[in-house]
N, CA, C and O atoms as CSV, one atom per row, in Angstrom:
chain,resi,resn,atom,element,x,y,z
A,1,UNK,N,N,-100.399,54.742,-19.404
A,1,UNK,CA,C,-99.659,54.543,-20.605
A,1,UNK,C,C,-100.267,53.424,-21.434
A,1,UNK,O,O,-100.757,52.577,-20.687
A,2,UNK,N,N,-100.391,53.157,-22.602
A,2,UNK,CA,C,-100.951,52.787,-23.380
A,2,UNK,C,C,-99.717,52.020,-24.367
A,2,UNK,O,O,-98.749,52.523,-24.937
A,3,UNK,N,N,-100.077,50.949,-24.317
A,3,UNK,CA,C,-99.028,49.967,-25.032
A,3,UNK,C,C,-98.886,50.014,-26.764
A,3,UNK,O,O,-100.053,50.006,-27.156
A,4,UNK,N,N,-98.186,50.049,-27.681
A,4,UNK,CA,C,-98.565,50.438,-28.870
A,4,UNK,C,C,-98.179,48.461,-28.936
A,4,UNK,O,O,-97.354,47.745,-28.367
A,5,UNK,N,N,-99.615,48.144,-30.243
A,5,UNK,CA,C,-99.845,47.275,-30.825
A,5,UNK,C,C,-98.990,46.970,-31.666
A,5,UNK,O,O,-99.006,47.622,-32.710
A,6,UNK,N,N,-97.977,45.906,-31.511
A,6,UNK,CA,C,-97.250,45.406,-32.879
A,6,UNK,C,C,-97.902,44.718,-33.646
A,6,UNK,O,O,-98.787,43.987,-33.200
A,7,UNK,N,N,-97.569,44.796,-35.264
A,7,UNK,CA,C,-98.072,44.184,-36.106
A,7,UNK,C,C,-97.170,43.092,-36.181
A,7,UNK,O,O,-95.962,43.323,-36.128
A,8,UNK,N,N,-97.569,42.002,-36.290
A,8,UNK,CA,C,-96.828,40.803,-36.368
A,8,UNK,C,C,-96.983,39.854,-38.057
A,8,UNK,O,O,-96.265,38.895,-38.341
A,9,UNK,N,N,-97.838,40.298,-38.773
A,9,UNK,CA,C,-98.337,39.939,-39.420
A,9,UNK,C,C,-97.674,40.006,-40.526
A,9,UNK,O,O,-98.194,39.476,-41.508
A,10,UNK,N,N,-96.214,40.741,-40.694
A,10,UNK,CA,C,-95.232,40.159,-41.858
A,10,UNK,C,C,-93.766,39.689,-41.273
A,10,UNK,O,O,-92.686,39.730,-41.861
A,11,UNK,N,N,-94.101,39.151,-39.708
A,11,UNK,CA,C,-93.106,38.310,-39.479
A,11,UNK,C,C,-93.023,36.973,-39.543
A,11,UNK,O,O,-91.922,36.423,-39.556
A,12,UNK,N,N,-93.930,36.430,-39.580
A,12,UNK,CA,C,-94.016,35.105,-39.649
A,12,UNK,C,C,-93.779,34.718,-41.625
A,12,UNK,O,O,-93.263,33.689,-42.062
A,13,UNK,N,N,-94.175,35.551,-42.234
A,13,UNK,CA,C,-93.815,35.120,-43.692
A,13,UNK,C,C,-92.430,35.148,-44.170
A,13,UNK,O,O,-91.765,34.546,-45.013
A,14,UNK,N,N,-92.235,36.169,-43.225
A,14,UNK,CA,C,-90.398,36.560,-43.818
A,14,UNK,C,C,-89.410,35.650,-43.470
A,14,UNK,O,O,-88.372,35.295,-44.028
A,15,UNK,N,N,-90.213,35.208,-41.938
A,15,UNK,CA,C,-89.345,33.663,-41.227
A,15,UNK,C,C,-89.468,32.315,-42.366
A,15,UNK,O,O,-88.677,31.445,-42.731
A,16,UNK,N,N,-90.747,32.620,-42.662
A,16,UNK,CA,C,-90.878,30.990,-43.337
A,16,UNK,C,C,-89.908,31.427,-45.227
A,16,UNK,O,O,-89.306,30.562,-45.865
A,17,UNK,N,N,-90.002,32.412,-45.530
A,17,UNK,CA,C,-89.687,32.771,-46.780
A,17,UNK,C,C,-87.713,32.852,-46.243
A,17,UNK,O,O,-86.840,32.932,-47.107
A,18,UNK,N,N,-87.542,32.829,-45.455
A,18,UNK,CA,C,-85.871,33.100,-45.207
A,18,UNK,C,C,-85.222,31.195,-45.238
A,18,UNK,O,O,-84.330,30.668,-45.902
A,19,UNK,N,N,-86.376,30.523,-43.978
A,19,UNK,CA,C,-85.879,29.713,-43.917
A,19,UNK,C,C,-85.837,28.862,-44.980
A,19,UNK,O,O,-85.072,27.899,-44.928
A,20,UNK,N,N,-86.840,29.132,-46.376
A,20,UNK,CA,C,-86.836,28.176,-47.395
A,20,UNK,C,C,-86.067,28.499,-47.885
A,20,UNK,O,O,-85.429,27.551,-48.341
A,21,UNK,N,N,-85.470,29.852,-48.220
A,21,UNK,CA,C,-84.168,29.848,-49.028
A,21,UNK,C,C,-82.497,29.227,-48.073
A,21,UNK,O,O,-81.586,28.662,-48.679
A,22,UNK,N,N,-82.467,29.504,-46.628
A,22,UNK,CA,C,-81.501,28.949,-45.960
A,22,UNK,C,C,-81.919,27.068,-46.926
A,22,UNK,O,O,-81.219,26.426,-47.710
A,23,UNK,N,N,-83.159,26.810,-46.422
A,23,UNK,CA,C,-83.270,25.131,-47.416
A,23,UNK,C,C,-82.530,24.921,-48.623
A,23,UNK,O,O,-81.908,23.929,-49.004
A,24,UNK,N,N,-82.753,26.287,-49.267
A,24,UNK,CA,C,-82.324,25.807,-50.855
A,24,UNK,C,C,-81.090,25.712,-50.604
A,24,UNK,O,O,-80.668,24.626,-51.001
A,25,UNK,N,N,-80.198,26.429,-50.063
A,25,UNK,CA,C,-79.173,26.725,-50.224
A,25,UNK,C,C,-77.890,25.296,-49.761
A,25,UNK,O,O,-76.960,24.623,-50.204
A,26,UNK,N,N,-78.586,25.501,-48.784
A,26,UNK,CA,C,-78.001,24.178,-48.146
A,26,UNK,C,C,-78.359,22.928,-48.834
A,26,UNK,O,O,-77.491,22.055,-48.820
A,27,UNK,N,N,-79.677,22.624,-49.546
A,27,UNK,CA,C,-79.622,21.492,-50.625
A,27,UNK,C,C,-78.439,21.654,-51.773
A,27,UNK,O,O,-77.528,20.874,-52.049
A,28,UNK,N,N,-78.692,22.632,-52.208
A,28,UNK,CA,C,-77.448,23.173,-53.175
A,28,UNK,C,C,-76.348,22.552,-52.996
A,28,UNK,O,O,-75.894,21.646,-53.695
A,29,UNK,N,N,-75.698,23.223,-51.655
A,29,UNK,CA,C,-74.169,23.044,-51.760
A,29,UNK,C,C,-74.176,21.278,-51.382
A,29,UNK,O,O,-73.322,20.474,-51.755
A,30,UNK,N,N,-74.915,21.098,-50.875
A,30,UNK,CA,C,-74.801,19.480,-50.558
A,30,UNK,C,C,-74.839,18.450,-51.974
A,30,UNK,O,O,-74.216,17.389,-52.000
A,31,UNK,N,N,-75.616,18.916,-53.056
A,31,UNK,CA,C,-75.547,18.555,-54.089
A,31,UNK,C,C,-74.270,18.840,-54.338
A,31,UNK,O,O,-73.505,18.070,-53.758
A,32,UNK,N,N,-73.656,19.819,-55.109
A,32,UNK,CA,C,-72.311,20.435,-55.583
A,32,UNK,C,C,-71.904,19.544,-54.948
A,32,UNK,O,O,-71.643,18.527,-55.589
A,33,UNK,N,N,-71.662,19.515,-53.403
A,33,UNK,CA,C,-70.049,18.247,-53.314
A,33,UNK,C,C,-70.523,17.272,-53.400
A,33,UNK,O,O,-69.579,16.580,-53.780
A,34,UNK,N,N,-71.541,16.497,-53.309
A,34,UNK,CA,C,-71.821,15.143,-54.249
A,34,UNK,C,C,-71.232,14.858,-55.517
A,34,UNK,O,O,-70.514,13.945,-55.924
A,35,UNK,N,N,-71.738,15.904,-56.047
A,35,UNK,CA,C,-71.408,15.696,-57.999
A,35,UNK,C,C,-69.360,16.041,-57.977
A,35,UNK,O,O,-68.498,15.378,-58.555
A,36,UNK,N,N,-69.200,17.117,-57.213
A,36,UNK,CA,C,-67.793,17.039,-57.107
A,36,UNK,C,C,-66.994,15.334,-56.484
A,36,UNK,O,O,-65.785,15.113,-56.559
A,37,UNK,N,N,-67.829,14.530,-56.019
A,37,UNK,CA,C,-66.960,13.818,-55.463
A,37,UNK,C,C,-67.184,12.474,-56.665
A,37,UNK,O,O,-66.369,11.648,-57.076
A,38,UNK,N,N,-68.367,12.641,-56.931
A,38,UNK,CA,C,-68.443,12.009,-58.802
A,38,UNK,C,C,-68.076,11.681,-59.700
A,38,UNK,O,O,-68.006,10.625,-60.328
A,39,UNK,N,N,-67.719,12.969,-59.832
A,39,UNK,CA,C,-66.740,13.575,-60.941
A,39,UNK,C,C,-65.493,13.296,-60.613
A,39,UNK,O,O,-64.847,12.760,-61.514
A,40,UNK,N,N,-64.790,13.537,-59.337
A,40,UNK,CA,C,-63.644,12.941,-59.434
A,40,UNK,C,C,-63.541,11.692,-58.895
A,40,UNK,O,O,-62.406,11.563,-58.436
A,41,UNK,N,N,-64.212,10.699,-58.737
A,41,UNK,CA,C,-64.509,8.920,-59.163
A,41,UNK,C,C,-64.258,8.898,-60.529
A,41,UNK,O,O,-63.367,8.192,-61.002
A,42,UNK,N,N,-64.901,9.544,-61.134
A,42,UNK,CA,C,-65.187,9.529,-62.773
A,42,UNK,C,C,-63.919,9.569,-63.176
A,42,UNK,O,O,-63.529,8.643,-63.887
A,43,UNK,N,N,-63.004,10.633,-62.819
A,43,UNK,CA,C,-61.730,11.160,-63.500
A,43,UNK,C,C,-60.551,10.200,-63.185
A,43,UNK,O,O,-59.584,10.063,-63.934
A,44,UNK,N,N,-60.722,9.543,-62.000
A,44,UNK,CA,C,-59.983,8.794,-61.450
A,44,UNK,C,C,-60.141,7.029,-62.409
A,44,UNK,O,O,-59.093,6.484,-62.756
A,45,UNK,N,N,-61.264,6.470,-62.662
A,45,UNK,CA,C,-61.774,5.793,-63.656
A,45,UNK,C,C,-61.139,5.793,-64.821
A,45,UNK,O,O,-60.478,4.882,-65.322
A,46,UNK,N,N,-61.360,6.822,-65.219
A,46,UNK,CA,C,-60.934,7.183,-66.540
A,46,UNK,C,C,-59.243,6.809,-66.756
A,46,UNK,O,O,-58.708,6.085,-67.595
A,47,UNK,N,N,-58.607,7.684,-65.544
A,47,UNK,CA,C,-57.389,7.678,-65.699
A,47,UNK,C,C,-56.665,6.198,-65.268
A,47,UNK,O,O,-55.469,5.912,-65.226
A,48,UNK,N,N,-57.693,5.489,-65.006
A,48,UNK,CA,C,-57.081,4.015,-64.954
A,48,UNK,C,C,-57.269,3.127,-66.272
A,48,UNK,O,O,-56.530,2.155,-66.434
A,49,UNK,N,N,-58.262,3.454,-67.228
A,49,UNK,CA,C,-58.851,2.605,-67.934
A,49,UNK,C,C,-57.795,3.348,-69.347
A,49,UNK,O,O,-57.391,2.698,-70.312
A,50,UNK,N,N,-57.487,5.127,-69.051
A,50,UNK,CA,C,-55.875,5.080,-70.527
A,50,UNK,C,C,-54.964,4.731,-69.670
A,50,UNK,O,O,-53.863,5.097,-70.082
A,51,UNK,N,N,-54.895,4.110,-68.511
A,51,UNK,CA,C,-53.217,3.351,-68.553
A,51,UNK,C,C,-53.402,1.991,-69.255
A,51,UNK,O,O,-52.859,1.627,-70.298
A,52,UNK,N,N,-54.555,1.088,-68.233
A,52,UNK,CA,C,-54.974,-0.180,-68.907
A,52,UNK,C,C,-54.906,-0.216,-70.219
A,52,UNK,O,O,-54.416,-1.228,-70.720
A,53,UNK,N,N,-55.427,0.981,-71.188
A,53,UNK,CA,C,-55.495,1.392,-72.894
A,53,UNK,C,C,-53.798,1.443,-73.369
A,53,UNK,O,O,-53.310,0.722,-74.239
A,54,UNK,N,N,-53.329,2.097,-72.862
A,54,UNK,CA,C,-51.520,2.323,-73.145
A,54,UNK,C,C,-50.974,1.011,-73.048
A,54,UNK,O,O,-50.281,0.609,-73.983
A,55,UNK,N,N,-51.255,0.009,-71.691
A,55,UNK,CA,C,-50.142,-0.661,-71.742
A,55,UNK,C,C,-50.652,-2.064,-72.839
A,55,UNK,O,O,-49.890,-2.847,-73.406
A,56,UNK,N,N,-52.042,-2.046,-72.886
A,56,UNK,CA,C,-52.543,-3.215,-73.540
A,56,UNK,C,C,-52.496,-2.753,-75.061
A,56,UNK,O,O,-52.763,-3.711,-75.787
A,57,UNK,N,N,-52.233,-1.548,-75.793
A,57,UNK,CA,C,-51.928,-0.968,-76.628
A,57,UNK,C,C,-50.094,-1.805,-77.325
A,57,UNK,O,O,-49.651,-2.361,-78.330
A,58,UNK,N,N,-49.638,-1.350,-75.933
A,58,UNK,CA,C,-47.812,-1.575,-76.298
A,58,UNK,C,C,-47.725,-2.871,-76.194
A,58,UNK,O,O,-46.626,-3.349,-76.476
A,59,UNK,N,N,-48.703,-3.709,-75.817
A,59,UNK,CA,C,-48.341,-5.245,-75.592
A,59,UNK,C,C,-49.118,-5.792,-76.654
A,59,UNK,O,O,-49.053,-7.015,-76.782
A,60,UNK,N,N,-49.799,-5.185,-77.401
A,60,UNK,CA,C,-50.664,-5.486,-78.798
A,60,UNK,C,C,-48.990,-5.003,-79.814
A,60,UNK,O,O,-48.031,-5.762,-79.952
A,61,UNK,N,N,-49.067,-3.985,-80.213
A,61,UNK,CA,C,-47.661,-3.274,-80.222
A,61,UNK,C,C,-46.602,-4.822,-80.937
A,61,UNK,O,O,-46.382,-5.358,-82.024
A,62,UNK,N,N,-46.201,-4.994,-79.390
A,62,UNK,CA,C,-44.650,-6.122,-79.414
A,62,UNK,C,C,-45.138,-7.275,-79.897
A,62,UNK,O,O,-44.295,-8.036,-80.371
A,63,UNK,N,N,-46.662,-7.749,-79.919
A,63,UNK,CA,C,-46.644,-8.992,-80.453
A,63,UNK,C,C,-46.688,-8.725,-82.072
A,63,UNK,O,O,-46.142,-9.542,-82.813
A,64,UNK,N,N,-47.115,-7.976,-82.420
A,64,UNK,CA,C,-47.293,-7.859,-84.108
A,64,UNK,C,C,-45.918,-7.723,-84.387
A,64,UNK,O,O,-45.350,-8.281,-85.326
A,65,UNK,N,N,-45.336,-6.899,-83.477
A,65,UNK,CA,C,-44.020,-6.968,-84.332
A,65,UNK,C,C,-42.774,-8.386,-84.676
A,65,UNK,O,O,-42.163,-9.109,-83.888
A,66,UNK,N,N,-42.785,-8.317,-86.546
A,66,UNK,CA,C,-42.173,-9.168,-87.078
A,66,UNK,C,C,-40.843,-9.543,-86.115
A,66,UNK,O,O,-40.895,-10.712,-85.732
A,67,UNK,N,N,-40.062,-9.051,-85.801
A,67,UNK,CA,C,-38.818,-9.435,-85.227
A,67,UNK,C,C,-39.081,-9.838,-83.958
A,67,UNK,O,O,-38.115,-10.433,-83.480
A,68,UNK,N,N,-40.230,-9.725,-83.051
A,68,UNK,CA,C,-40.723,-10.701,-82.187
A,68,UNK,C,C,-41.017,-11.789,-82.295
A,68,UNK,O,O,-40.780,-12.588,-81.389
A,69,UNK,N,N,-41.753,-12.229,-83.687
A,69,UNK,CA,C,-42.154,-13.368,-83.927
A,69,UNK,C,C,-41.525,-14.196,-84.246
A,69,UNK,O,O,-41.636,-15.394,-83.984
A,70,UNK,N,N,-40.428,-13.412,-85.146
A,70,UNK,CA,C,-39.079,-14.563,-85.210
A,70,UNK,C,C,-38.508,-14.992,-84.374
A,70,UNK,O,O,-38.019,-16.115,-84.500
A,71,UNK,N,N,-38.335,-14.171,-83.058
A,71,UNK,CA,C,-37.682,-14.752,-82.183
A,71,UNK,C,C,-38.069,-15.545,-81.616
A,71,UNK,O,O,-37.213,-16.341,-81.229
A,72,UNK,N,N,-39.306,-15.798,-81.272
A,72,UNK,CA,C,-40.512,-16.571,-80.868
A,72,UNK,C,C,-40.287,-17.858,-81.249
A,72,UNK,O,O,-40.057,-18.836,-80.537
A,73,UNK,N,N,-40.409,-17.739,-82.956
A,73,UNK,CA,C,-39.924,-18.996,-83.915
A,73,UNK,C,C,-38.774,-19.588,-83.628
A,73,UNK,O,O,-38.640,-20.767,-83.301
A,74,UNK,N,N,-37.895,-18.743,-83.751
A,74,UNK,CA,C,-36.262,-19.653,-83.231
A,74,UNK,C,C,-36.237,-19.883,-81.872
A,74,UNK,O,O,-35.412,-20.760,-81.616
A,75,UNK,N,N,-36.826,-19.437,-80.849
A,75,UNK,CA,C,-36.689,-19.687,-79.615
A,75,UNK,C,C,-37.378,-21.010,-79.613
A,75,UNK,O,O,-36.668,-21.938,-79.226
A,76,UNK,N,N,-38.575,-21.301,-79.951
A,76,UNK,CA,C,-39.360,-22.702,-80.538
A,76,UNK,C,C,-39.054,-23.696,-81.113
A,76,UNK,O,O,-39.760,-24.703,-81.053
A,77,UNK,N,N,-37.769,-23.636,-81.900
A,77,UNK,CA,C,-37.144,-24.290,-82.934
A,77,UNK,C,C,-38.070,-24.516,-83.857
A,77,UNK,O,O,-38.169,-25.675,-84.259
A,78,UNK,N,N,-38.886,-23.576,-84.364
A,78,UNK,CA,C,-39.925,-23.947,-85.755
A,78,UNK,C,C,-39.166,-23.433,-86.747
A,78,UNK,O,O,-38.454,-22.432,-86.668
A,79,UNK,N,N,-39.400,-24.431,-88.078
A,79,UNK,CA,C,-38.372,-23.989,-89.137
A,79,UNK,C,C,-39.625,-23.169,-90.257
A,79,UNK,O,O,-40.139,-23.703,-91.241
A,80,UNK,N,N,-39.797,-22.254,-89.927
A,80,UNK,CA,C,-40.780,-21.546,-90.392
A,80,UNK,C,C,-40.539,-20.484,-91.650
A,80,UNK,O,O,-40.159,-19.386,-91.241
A,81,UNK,N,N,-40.663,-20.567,-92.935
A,81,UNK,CA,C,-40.176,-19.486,-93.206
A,81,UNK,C,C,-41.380,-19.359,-94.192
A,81,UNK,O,O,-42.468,-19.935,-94.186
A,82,UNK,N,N,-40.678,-18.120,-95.325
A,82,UNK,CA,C,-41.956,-17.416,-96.223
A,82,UNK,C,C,-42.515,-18.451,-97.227
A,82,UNK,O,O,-41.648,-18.987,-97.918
A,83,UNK,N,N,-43.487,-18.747,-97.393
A,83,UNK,CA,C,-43.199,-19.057,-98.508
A,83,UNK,C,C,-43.327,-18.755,-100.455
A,83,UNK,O,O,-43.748,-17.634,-100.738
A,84,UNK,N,N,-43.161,-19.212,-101.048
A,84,UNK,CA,C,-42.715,-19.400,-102.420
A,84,UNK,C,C,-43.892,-19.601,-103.678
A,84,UNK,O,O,-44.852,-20.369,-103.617
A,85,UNK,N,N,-43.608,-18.865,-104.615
A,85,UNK,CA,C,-44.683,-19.248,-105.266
A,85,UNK,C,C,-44.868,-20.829,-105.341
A,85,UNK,O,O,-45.987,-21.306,-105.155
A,86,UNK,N,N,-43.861,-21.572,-105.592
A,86,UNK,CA,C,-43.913,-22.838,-105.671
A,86,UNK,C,C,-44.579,-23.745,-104.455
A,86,UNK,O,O,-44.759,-24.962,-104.508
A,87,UNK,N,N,-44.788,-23.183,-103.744
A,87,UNK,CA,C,-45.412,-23.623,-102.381
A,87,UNK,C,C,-46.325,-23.396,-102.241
A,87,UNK,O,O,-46.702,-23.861,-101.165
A,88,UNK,N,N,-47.200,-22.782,-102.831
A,88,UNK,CA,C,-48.686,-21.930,-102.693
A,88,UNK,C,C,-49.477,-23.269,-103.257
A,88,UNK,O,O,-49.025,-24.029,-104.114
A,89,UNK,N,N,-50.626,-23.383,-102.660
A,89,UNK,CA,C,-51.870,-24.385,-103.622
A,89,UNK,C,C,-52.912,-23.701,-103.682
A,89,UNK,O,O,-53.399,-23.251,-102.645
A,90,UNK,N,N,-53.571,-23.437,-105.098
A,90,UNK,CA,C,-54.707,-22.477,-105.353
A,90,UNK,C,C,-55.661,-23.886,-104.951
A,90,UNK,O,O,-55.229,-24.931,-105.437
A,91,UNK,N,N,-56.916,-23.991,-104.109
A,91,UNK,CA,C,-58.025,-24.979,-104.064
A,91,UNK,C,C,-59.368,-24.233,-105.028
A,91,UNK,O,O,-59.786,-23.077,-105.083
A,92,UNK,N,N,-59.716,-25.310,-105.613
A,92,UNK,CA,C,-60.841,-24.809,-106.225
A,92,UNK,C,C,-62.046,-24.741,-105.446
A,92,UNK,O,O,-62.316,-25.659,-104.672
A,93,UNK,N,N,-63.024,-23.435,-105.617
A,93,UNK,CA,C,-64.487,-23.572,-104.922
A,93,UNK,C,C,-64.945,-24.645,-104.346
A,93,UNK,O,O,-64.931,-25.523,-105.208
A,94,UNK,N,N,-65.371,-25.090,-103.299
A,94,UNK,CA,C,-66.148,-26.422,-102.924
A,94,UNK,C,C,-67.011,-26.322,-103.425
A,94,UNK,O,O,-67.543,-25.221,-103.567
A,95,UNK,N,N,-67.811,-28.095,-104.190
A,95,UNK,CA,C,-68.979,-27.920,-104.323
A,95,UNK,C,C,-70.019,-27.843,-103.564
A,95,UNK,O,O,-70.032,-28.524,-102.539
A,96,UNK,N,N,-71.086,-27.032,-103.875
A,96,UNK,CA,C,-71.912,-26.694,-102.870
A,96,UNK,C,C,-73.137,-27.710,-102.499
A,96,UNK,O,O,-73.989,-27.719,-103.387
A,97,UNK,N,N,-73.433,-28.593,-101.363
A,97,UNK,CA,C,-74.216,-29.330,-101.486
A,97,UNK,C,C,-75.960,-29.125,-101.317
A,97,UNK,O,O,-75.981,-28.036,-100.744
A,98,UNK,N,N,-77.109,-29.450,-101.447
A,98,UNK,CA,C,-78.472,-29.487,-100.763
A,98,UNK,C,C,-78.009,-29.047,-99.083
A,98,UNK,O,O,-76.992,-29.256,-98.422
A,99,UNK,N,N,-79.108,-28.452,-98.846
A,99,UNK,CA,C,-78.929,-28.663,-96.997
A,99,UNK,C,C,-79.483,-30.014,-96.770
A,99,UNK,O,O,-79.555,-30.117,-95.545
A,100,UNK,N,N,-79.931,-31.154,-97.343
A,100,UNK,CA,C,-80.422,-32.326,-96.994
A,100,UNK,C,C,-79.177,-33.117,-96.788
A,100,UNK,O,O,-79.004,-33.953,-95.902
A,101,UNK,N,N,-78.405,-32.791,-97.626
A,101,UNK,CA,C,-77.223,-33.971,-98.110
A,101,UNK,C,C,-75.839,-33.678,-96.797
A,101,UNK,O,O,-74.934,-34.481,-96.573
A,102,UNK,N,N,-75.992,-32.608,-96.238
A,102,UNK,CA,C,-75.083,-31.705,-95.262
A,102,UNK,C,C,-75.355,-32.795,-93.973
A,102,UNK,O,O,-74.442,-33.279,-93.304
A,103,UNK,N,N,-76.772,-33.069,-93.774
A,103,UNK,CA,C,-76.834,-33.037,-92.468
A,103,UNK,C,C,-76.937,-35.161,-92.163
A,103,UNK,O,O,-77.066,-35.842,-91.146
A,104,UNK,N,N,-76.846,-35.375,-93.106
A,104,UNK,CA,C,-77.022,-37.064,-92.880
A,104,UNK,C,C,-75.647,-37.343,-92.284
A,104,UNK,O,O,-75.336,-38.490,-91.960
């Protein structure tokens, strides 16, 4: 009996051509959950920096507001109020000096 000769000669390419794609693949998904775990760092970031934005927003907010400040004032006892045309002082332009004369 007479042994029949296998050709071997497109097994070894198909091994090395399988296992580079098993490579890709598995680089792949290992990437993907990297960038997935990224991304939600990122989202998580984010969602801290519009609360920090909201509350430093509403506390910008209460200080501008006039009826805070009054209270502020009377809580202070400052006798603070608007004032009047009669209270206003227009100053005239300064005169402008040399830069020599500035610095003596």
């Amino acid at each position: 009996m007479k042994r029949k000769k296998r050709n071997n000669s497109y097994f070894i390419p198909i091994i090395i051509i399988v296992f580079t794609l098993l490579l890709c693949y598995v680089w792949q998904h290992n990437t993907i959950v990297h960038l997935g775990y990224a991304l939600e760092k990122k989202r998580e970031e984010k969602e801290a920096l519009l609360t920090l934005y909201r509350e430093l927003n509403l506390k910008v907010i209460s200080l501008k507001s006039p009826y805070r400040i009054k209270q502020s004032l009377r809580r202070h006892h400052l006798p603070l109020r608007v004032p009047g045309e009669t209270d206003v002082i227009i100053i005239k332009e300064a005169r402008r000096f040399p830069p020599a004369a500035r610095s003596q």
